[in-house]
N, C-alpha and C positions, 0 to 999 in steps of 0.2 A: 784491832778494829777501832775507829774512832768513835766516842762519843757523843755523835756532836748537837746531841739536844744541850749536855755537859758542857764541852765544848765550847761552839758556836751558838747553838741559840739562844740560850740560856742569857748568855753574857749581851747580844748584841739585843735580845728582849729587854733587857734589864736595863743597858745604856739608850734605847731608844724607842722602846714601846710605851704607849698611853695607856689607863687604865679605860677597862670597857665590861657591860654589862652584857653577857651574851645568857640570850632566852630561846630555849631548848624547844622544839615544837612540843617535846613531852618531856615533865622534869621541870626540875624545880632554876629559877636562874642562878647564874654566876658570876663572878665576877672574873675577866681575865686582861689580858696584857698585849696588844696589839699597836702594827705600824700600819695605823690610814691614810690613803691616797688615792689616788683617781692614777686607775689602769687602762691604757691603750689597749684597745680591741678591733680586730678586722673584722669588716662585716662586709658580706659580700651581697648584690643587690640581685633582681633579677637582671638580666642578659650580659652578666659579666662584669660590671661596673662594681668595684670594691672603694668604699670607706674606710677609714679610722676613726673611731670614736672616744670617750673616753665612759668608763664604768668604776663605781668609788668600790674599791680593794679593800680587805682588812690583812695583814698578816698576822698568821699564829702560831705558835707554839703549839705542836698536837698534847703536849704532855699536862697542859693544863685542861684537861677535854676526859671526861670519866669515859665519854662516849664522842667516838668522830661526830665533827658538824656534818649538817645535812642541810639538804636544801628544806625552804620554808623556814629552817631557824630562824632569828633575829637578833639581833646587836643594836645595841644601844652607845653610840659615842660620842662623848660628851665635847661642846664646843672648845675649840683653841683658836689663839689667835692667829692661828695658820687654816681652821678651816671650821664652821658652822656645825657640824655634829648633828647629831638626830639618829632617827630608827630606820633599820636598814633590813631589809631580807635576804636572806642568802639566796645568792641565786644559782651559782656552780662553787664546786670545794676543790681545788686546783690542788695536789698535794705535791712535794717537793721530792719527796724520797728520803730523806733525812729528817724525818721527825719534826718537819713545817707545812704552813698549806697554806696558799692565799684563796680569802675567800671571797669570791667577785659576790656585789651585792646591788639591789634595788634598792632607791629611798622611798622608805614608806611614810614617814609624817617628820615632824620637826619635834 
């Protein structure tokens, strides 16, 4: 069987995740390791008419996580020069199967 928090996430967290502050709705915060980006989302309208939108993503590492995220959490990611940062709410926790989850989020302040 594979590893692949060992593996895969581990390594591709390590080569390409930012550092980020995630705040528990209960609990104390933490600090973890995440790949932010703006996720394409279909949205479907009334009478049939479907959109694409876009929604800012974090990826994670479930293994940094004492406890699975949940919606209401919050994350805190700090500016780069690839994108403005700020505090975000979890809004769904998308999980991978393999010991990842992306977690689609609201921006809540700057």
């Amino acid at each position: 069987m594979i590893d692949w928090d060992r593996v895969v996430n581990g390594p591709v967290m390590a080569q390409f995740g930012e550092p980020a502050q995630f705040q528990p709705a209960a609990g104390a915060p933490f600090g973890i390791h995440g790949t932010f980006h703006e996720a394409y989302k279909s949205v479907d309208l009334v009478g049939g008419t479907g959109i694409t939108t876009e929604m800012p993503a974090l990826g994670v590492r479930l293994a940094e996580f004492a406890v699975p995220p949940r919606q209401r959490d919050r994350v805190v990611i700090t500016a780069t020069n690839l994108h403005a940062g700020g505090t975000y709410v979890v809004k769904e926790v998308q999980l991978n199967g393999v010991g990842a989850a992306i977690l689609l989020l609201n921006y809540a302040e700057p």
